[in-house]
PyMOL Python script that loads the backbone (N, CA, C, O; Angstrom):
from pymol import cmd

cmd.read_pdbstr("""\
ATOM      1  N   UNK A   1     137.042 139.227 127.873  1.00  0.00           N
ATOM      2  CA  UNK A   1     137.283 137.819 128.021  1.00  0.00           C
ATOM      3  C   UNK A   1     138.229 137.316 126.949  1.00  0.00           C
ATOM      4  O   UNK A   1     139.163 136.528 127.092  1.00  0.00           O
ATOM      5  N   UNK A   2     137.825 137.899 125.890  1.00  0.00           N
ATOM      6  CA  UNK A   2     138.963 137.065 124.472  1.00  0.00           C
ATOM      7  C   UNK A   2     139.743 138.535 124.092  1.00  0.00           C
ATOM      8  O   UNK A   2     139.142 139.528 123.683  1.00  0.00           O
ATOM      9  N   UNK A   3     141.006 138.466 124.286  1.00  0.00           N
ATOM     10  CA  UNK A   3     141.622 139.299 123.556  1.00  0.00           C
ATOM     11  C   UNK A   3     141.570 139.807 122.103  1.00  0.00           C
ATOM     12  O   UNK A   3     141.159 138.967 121.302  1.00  0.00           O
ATOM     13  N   UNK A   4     141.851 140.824 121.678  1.00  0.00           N
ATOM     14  CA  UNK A   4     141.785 141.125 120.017  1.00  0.00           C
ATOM     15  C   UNK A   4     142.386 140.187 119.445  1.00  0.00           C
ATOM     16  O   UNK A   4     143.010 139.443 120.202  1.00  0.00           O
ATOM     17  N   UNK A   5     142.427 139.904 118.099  1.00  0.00           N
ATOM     18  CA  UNK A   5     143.026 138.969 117.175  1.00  0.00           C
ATOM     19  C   UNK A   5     144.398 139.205 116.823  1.00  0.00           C
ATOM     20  O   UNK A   5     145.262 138.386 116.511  1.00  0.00           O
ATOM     21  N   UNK A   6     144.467 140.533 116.930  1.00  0.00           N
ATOM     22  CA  UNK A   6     145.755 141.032 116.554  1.00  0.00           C
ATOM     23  C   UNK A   6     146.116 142.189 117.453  1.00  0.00           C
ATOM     24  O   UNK A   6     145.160 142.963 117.471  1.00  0.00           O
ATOM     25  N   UNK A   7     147.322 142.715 118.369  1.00  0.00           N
ATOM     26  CA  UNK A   7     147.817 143.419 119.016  1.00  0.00           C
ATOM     27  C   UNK A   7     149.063 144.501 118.215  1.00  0.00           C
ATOM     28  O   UNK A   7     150.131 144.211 117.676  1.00  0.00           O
ATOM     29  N   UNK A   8     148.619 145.356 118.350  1.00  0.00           N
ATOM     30  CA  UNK A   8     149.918 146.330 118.205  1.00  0.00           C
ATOM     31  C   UNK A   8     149.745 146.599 116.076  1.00  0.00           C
ATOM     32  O   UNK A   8     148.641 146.504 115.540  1.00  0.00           O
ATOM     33  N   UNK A   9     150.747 146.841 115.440  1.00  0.00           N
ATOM     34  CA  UNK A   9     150.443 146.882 114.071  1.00  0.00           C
ATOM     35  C   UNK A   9     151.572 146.369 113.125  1.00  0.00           C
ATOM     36  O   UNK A   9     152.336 145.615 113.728  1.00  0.00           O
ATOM     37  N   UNK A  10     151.951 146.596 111.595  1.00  0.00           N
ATOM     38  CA  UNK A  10     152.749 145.908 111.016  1.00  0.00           C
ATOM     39  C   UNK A  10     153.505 144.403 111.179  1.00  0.00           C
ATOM     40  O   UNK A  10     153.250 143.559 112.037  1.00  0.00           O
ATOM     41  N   UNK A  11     154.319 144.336 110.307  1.00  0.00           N
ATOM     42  CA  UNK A  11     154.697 142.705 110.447  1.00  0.00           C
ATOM     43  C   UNK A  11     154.666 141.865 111.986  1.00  0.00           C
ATOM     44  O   UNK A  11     154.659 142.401 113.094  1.00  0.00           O
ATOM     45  N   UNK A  12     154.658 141.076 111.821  1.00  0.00           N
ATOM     46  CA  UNK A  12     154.427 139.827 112.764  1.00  0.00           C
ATOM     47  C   UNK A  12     155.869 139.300 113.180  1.00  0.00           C
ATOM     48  O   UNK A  12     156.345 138.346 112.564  1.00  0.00           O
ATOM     49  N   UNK A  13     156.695 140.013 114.397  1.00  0.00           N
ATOM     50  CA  UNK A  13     158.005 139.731 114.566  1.00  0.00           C
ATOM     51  C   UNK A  13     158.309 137.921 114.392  1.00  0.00           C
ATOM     52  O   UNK A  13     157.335 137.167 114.402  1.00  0.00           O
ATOM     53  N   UNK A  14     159.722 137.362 114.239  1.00  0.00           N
ATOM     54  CA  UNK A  14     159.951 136.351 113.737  1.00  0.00           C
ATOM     55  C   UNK A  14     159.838 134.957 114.950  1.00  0.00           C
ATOM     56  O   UNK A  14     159.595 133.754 114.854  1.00  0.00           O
ATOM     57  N   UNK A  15     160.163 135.906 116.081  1.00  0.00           N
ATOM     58  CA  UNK A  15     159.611 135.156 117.274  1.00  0.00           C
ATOM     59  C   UNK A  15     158.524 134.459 117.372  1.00  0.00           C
ATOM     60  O   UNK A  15     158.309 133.268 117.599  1.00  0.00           O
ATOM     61  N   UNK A  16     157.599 135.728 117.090  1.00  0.00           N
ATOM     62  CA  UNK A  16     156.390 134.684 117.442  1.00  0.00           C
ATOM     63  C   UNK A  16     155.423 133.889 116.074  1.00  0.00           C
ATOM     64  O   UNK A  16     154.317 133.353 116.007  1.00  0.00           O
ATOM     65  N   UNK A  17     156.477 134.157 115.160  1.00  0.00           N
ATOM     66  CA  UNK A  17     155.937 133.301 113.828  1.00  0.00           C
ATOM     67  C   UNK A  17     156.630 131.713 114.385  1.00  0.00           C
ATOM     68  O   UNK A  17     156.138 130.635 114.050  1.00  0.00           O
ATOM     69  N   UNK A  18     157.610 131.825 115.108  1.00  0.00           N
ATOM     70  CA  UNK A  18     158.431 130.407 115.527  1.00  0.00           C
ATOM     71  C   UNK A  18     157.502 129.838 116.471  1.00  0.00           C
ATOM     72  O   UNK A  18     156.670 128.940 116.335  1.00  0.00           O
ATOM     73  N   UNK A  19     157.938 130.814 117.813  1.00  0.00           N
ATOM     74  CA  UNK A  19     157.069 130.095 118.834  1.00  0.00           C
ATOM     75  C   UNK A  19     156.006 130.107 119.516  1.00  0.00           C
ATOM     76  O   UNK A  19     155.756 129.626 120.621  1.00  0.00           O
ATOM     77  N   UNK A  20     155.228 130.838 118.605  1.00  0.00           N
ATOM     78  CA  UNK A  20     153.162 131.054 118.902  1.00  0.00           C
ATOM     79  C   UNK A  20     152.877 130.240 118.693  1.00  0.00           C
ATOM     80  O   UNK A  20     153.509 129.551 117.892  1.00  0.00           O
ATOM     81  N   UNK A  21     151.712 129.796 119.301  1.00  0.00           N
ATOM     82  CA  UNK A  21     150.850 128.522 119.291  1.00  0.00           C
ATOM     83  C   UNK A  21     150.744 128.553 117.843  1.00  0.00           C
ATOM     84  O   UNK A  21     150.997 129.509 117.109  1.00  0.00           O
ATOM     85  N   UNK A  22     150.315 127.319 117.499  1.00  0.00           N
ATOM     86  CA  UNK A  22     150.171 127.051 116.163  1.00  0.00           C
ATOM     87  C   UNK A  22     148.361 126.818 116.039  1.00  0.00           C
ATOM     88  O   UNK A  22     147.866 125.696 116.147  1.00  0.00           O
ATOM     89  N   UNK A  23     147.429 128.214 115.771  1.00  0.00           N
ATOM     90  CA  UNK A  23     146.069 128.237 116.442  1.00  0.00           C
ATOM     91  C   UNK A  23     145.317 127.414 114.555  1.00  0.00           C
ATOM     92  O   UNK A  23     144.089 127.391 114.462  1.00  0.00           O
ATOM     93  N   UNK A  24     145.824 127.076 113.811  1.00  0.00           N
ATOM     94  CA  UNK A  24     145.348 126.637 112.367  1.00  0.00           C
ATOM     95  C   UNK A  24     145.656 124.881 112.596  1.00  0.00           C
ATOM     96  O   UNK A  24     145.513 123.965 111.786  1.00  0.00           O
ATOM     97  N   UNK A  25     146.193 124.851 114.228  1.00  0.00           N
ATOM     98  CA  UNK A  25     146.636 123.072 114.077  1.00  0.00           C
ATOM     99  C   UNK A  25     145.266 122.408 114.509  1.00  0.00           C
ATOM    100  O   UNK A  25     144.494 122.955 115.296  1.00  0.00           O
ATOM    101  N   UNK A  26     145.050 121.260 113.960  1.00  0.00           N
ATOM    102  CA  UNK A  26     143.725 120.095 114.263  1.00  0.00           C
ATOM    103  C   UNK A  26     144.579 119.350 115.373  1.00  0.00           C
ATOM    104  O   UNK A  26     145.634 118.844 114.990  1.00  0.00           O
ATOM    105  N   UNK A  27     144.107 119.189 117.181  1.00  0.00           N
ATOM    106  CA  UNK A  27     144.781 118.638 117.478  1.00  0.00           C
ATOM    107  C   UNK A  27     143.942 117.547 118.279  1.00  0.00           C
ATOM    108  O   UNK A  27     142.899 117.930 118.809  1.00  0.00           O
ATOM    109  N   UNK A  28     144.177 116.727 118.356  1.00  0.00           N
ATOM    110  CA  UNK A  28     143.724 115.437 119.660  1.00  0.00           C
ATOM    111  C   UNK A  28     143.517 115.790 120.146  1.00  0.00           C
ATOM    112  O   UNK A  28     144.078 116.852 120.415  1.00  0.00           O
ATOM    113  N   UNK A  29     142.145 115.199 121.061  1.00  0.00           N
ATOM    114  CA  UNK A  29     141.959 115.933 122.417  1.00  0.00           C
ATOM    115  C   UNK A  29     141.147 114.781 122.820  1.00  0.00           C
ATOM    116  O   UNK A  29     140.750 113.980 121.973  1.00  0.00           O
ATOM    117  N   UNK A  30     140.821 114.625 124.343  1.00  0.00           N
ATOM    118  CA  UNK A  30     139.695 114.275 124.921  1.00  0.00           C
ATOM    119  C   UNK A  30     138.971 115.510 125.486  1.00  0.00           C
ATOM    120  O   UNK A  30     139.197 116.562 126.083  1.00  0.00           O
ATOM    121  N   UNK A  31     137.711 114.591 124.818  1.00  0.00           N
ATOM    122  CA  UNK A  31     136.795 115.406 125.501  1.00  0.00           C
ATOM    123  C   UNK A  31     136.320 115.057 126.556  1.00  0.00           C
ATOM    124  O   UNK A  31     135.780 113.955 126.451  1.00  0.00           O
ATOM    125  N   UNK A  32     136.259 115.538 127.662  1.00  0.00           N
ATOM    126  CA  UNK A  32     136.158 115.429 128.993  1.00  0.00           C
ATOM    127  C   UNK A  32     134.409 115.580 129.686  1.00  0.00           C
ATOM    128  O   UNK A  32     133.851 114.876 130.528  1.00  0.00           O
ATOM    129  N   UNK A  33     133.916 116.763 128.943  1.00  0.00           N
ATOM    130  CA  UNK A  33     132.458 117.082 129.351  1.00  0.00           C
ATOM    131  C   UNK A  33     132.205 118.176 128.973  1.00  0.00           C
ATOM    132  O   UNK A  33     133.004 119.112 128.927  1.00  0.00           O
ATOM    133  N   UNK A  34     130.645 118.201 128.539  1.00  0.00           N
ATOM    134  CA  UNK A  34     129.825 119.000 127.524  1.00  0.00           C
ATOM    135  C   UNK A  34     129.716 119.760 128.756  1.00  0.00           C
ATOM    136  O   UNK A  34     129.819 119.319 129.900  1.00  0.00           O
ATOM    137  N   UNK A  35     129.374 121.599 128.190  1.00  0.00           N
ATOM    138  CA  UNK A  35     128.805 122.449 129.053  1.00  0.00           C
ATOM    139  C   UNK A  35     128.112 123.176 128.392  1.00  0.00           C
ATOM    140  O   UNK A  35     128.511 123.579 127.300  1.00  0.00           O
ATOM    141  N   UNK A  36     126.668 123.587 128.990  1.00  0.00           N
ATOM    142  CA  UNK A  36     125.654 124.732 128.050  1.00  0.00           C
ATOM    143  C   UNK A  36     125.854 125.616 128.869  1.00  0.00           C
ATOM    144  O   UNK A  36     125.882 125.542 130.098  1.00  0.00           O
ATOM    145  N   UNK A  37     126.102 127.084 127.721  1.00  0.00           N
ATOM    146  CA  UNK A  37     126.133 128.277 128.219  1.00  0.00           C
ATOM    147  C   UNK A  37     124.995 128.959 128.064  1.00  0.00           C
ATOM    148  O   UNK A  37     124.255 128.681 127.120  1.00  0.00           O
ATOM    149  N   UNK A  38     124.687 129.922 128.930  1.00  0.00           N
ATOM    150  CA  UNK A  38     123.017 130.454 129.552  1.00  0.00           C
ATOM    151  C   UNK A  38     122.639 130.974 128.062  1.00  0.00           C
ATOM    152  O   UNK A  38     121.490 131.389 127.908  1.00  0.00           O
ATOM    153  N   UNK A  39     123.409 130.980 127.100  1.00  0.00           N
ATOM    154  CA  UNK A  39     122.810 131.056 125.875  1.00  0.00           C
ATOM    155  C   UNK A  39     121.867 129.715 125.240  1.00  0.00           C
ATOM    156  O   UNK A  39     120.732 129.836 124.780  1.00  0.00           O
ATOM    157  N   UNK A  40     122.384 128.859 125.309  1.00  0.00           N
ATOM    158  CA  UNK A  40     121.725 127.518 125.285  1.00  0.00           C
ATOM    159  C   UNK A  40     123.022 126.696 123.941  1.00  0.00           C
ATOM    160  O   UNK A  40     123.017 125.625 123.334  1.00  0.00           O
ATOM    161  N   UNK A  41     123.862 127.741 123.972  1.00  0.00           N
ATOM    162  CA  UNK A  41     125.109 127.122 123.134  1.00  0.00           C
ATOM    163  C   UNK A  41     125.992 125.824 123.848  1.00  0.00           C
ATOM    164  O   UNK A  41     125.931 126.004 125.065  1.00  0.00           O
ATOM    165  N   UNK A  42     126.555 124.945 123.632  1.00  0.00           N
ATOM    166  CA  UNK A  42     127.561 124.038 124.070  1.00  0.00           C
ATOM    167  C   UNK A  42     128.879 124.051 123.763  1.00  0.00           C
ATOM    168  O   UNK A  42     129.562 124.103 122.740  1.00  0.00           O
ATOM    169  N   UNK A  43     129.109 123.969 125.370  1.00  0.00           N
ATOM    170  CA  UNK A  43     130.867 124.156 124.759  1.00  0.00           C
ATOM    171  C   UNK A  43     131.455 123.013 125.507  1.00  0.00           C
ATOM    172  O   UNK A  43     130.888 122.575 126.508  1.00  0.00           O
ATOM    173  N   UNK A  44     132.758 122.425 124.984  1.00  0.00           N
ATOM    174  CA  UNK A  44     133.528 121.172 125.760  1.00  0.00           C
ATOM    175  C   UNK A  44     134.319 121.475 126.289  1.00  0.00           C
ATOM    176  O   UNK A  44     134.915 122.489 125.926  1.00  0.00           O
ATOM    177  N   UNK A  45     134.716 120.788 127.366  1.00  0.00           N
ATOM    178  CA  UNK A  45     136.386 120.855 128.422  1.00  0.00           C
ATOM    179  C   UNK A  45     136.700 119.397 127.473  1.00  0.00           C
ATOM    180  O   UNK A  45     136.115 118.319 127.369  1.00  0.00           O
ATOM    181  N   UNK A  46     137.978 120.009 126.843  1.00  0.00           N
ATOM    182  CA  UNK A  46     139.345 119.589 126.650  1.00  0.00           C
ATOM    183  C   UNK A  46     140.164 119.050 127.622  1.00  0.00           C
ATOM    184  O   UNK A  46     140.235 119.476 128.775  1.00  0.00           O
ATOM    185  N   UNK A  47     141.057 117.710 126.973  1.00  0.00           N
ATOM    186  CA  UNK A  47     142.273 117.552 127.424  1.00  0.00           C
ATOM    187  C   UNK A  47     143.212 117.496 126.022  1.00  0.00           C
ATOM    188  O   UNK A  47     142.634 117.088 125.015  1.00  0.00           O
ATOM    189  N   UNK A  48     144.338 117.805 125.929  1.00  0.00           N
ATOM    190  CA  UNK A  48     145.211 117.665 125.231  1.00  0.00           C
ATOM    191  C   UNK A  48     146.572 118.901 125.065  1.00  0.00           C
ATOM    192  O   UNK A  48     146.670 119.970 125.669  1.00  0.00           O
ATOM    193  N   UNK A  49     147.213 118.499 124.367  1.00  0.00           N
ATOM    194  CA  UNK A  49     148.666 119.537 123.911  1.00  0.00           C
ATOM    195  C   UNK A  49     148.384 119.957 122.602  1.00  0.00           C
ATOM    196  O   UNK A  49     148.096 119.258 121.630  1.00  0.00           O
ATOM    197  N   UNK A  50     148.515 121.368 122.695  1.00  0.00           N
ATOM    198  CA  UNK A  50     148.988 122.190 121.436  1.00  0.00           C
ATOM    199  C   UNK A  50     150.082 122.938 121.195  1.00  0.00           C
ATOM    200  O   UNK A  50     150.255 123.655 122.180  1.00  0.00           O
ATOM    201  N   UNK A  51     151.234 123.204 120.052  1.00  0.00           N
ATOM    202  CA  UNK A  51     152.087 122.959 119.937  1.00  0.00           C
ATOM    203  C   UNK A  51     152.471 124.513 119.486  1.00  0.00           C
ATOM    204  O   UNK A  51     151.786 125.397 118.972  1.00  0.00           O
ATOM    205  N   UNK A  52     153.734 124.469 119.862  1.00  0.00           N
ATOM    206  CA  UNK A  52     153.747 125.547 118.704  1.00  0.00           C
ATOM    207  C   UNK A  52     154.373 125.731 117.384  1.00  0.00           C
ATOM    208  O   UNK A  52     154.920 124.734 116.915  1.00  0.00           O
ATOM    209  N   UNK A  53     154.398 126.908 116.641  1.00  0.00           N
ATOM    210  CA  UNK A  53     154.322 126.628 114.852  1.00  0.00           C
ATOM    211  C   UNK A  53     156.093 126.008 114.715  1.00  0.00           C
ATOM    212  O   UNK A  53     156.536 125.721 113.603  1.00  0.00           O
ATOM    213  N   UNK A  54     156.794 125.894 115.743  1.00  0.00           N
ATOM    214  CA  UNK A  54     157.987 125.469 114.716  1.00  0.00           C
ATOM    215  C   UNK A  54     158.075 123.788 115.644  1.00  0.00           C
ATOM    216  O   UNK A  54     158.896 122.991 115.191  1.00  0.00           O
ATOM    217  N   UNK A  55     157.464 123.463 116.543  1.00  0.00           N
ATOM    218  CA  UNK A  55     157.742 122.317 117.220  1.00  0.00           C
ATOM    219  C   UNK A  55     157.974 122.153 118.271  1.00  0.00           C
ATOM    220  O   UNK A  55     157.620 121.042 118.668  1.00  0.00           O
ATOM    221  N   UNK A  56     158.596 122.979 119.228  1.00  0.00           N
ATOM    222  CA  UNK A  56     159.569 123.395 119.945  1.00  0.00           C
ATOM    223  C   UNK A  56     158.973 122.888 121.034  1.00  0.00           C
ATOM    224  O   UNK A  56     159.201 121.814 121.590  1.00  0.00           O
ATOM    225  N   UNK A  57     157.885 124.058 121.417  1.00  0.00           N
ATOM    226  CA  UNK A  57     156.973 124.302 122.788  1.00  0.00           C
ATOM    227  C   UNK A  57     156.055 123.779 122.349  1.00  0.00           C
ATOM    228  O   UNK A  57     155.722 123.789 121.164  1.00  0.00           O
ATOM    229  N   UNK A  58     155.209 122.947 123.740  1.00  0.00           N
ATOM    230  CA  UNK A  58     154.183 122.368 123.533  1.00  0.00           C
ATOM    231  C   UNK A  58     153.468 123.060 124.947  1.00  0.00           C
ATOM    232  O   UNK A  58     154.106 123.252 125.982  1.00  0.00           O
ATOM    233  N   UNK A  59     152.018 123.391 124.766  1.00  0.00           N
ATOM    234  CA  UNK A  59     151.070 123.450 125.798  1.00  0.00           C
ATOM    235  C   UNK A  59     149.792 122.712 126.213  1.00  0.00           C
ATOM    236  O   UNK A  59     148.749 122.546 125.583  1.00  0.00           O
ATOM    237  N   UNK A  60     150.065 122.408 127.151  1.00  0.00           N
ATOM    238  CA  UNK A  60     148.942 121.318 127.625  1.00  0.00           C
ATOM    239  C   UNK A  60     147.929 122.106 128.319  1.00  0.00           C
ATOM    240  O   UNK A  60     148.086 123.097 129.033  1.00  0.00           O
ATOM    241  N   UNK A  61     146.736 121.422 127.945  1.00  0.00           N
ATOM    242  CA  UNK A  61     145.212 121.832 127.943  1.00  0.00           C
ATOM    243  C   UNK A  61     144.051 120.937 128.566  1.00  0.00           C
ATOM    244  O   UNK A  61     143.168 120.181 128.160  1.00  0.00           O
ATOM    245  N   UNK A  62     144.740 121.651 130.295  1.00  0.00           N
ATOM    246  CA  UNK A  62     143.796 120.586 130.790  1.00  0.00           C
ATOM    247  C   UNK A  62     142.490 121.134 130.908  1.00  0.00           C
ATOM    248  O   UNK A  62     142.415 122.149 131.599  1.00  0.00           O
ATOM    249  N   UNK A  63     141.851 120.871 130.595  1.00  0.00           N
ATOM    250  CA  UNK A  63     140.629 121.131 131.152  1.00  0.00           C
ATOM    251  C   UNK A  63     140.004 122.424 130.436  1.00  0.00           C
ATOM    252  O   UNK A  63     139.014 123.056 130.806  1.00  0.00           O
ATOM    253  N   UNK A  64     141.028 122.727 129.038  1.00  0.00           N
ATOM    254  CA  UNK A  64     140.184 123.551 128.461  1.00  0.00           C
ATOM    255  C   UNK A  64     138.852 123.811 127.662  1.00  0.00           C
ATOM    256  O   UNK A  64     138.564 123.075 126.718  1.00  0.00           O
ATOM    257  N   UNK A  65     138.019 124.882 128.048  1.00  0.00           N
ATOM    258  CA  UNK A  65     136.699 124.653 127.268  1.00  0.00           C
ATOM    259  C   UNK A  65     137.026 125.653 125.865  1.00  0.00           C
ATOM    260  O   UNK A  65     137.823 126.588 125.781  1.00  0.00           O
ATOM    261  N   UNK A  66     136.195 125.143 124.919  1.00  0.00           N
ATOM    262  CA  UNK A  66     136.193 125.150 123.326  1.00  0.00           C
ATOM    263  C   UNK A  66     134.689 125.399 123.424  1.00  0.00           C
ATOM    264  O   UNK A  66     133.816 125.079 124.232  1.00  0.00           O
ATOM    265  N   UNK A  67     134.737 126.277 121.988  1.00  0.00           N
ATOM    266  CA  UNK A  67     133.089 125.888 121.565  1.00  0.00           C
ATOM    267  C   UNK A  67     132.899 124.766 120.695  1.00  0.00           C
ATOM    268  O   UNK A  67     133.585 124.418 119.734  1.00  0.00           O
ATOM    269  N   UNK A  68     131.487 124.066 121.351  1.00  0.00           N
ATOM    270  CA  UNK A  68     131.550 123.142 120.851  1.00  0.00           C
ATOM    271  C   UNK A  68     131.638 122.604 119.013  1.00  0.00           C
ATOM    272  O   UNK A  68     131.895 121.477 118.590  1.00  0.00           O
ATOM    273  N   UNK A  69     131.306 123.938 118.176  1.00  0.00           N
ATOM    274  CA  UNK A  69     131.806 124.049 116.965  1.00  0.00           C
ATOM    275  C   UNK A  69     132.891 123.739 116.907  1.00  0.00           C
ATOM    276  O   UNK A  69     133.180 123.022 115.949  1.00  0.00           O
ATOM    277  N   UNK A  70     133.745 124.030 117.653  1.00  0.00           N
ATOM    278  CA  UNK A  70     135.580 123.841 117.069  1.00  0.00           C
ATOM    279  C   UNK A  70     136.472 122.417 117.500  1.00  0.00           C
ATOM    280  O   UNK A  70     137.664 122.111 117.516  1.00  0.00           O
ATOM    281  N   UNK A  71     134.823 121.561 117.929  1.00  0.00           N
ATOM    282  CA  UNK A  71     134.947 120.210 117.704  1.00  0.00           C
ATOM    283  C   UNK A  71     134.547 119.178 117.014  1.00  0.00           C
ATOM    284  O   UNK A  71     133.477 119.349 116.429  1.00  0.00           O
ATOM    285  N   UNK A  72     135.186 117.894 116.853  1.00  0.00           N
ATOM    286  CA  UNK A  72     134.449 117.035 115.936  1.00  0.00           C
ATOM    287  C   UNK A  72     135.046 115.617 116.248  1.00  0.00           C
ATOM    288  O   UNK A  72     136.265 115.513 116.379  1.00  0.00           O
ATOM    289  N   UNK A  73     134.402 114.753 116.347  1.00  0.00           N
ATOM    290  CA  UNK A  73     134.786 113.255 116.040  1.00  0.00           C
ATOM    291  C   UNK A  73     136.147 112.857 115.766  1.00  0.00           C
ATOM    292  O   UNK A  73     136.484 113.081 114.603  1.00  0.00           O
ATOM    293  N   UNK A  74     136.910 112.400 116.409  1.00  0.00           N
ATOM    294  CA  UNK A  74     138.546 111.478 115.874  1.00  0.00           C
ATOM    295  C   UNK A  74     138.035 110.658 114.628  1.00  0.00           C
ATOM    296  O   UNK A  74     137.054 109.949 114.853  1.00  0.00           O
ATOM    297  N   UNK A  75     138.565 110.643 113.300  1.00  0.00           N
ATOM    298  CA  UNK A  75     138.940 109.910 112.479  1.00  0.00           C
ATOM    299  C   UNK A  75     139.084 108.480 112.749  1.00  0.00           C
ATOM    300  O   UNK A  75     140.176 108.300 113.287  1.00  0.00           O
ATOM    301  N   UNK A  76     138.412 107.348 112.594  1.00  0.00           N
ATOM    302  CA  UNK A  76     139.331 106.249 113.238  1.00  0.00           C
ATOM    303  C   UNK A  76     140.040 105.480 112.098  1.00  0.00           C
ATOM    304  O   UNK A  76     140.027 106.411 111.293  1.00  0.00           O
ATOM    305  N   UNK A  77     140.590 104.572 111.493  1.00  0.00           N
ATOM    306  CA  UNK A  77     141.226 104.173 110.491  1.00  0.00           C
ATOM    307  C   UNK A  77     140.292 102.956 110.398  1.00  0.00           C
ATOM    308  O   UNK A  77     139.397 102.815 111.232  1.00  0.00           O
ATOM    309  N   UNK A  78     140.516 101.907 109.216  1.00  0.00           N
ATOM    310  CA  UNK A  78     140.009 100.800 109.069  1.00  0.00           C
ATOM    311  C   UNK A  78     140.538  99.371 110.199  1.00  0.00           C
ATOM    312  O   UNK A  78     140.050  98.247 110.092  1.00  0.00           O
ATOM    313  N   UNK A  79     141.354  99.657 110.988  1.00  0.00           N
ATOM    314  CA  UNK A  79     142.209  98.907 112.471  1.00  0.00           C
ATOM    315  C   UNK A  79     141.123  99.577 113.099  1.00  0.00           C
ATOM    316  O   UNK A  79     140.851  98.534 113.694  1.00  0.00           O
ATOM    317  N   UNK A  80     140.472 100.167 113.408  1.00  0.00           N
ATOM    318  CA  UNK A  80     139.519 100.991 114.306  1.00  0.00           C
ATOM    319  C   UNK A  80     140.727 102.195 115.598  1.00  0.00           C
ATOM    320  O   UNK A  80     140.482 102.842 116.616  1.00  0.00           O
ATOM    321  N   UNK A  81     142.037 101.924 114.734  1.00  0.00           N
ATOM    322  CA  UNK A  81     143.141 102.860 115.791  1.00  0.00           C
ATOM    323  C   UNK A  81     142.471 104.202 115.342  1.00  0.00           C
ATOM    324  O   UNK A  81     141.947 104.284 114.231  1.00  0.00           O
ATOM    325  N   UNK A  82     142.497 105.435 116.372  1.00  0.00           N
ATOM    326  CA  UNK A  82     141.773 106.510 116.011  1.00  0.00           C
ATOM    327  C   UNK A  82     143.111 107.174 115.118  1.00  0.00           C
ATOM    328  O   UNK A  82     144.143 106.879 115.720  1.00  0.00           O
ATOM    329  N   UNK A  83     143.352 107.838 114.087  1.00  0.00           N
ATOM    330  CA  UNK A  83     143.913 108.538 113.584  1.00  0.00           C
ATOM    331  C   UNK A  83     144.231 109.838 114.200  1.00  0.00           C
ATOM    332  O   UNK A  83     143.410 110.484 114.851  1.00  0.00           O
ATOM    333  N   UNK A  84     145.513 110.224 113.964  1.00  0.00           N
ATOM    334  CA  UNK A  84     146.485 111.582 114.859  1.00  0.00           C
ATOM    335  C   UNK A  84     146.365 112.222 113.330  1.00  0.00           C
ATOM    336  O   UNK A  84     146.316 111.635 112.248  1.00  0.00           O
ATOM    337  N   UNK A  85     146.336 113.750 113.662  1.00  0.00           N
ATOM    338  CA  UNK A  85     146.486 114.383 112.267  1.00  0.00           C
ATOM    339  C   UNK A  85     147.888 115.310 112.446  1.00  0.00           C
ATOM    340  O   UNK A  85     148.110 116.395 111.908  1.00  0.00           O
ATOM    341  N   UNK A  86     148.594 114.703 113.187  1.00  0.00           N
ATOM    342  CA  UNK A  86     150.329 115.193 113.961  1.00  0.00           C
ATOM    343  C   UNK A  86     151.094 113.765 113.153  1.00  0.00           C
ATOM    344  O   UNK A  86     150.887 112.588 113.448  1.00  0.00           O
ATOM    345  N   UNK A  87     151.785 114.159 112.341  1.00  0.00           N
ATOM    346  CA  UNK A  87     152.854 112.911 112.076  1.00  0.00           C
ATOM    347  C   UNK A  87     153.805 112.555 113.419  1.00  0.00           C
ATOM    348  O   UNK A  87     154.273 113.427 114.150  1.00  0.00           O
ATOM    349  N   UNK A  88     153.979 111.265 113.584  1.00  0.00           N
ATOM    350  CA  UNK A  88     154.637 110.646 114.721  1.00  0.00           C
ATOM    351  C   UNK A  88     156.139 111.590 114.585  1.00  0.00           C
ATOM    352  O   UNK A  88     156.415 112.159 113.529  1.00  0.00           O
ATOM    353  N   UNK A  89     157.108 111.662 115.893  1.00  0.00           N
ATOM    354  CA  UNK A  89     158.248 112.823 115.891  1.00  0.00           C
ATOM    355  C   UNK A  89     159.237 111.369 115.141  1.00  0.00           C
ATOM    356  O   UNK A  89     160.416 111.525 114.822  1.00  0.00           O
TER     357      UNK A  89
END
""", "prot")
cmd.dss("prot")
cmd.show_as("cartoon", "prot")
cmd.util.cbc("prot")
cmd.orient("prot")
């Protein structure tokens, strides 16, 4: 189901240091709806775009599920506007 972390061996060609997802980015999302897995763990369906490390390509995420660990609450500011942790382009 999840691929290895790492494929093949030595350096990390320059390609995909540019245009691999950028998997260390915090990104926006809606959360769409909680799901328990027959473990009794929770995981969410996602909406949102993740980018990749130089800017370029962006991928949209509809409906992707996450564990629910690798979510958390939007930031909101003292305006109650929710905070982006992406500086505006």
């Amino acid at each position: 189901m999840f691929p290895p972390s790492r494929i093949g061996s030595g350096a990390t060609p320059l390609r995909v240091l540019a245009y691999g997802l950028d998997n260390g980015e915090v990104i926006p999302a809606e959360l769409c709806q909680w799901i328990q897995t027959r473990t009794g763990e929770w995981w969410g369906r996602v909406r949102g775009v993740a980018h990749s490390a130089n800017d370029r390509l962006s991928y949209p995420l509809d409906g992707q599920v996450v564990p629910g660990a690798a979510l958390r609450p939007r930031e909101v500011g003292r305006d109650g506007v929710p905070s982006s942790p992406r500086p505006a382009p």
